[in-house]
N, C-alpha and C positions, 0 to 999 in steps of 0.2 A: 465205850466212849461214843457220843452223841456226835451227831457231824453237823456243824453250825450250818441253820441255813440264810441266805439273804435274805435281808426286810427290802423290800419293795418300796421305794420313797412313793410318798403320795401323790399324785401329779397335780399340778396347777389347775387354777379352774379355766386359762387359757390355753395348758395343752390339753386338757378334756373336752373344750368346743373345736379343739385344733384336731383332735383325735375323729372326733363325731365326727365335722364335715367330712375329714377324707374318707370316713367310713359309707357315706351317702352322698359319693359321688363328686366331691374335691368343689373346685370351680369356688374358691372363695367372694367373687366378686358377686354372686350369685345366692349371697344369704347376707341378711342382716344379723346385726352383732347389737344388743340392748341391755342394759341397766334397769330394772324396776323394783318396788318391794312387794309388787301385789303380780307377779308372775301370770295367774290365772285370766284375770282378768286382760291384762293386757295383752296377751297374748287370743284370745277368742274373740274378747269386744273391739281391739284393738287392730291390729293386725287380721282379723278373721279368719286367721286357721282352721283348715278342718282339721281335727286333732287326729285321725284315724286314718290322714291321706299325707298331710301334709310334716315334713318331720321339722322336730324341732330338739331343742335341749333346753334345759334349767339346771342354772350349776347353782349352789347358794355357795356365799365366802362369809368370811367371818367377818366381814365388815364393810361399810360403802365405798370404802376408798379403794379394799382391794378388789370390788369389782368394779369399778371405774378404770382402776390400772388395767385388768384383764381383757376390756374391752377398749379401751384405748390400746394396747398394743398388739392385739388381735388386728382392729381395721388398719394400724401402723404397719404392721407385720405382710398382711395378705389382701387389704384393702375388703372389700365388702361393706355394705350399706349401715347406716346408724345416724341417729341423731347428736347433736353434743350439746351439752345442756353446762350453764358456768356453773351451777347452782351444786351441791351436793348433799343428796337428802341421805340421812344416817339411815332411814331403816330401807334403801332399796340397797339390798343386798343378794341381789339375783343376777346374774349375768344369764341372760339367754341369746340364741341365736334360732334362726329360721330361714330354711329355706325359701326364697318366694317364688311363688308362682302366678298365672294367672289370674288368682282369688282373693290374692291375701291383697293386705296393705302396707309396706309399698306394694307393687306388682313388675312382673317378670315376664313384658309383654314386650 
């Protein structure tokens, strides 16, 4: 007889940036919290990340509303930086967050 094991629910893409920052150092007010559909970009041209210094995350959801929610109740939740925008574009379906520092845009000076 086989001994059932637990399935492990999938976590939200809000507690996977909730999970990250506390993993690098907590301090919510201290990272931006964003929406976009083109991740890369935004996050290098954008913000100026250095990708190899600076940490970051990219969750994708299955849709723009649910990262709109994620990230509204991220900065709801624990405050930290982001823009709000009324508008909602179907194909930004990336919730990222970043730490700022010095470098980036905003900055953490």
């Amino acid at each position: 007889m086989s001994i059932p094991q637990a399935v492990q629910a999938r976590l939200s893409p809000a507690e996977r940036v909730t999970q990250f920052i506390e993993r690098n150092g907590g301090e919510h007010p201290r990272w931006f919290i964003g929406v976009t559909c083109n991740p890369r970009e935004r996050l290098l041209c954008e913000h100026c990340i250095n990708a190899t210094r600076d940490p970051f995350l990219i969750v994708g959801c299955d849709t723009a509303e649910e990262a709109r929610r994620a990230e509204y109740s991220l900065r709801k939740k624990h405050g930290g930086w982001g823009k709000r925008f009324d508008g909602l574009d179907p194909a930004a379906i990336f919730v990222y967050t970043i730490r700022m520092s010095a470098t980036t845009i905003p900055n953490q000076r």
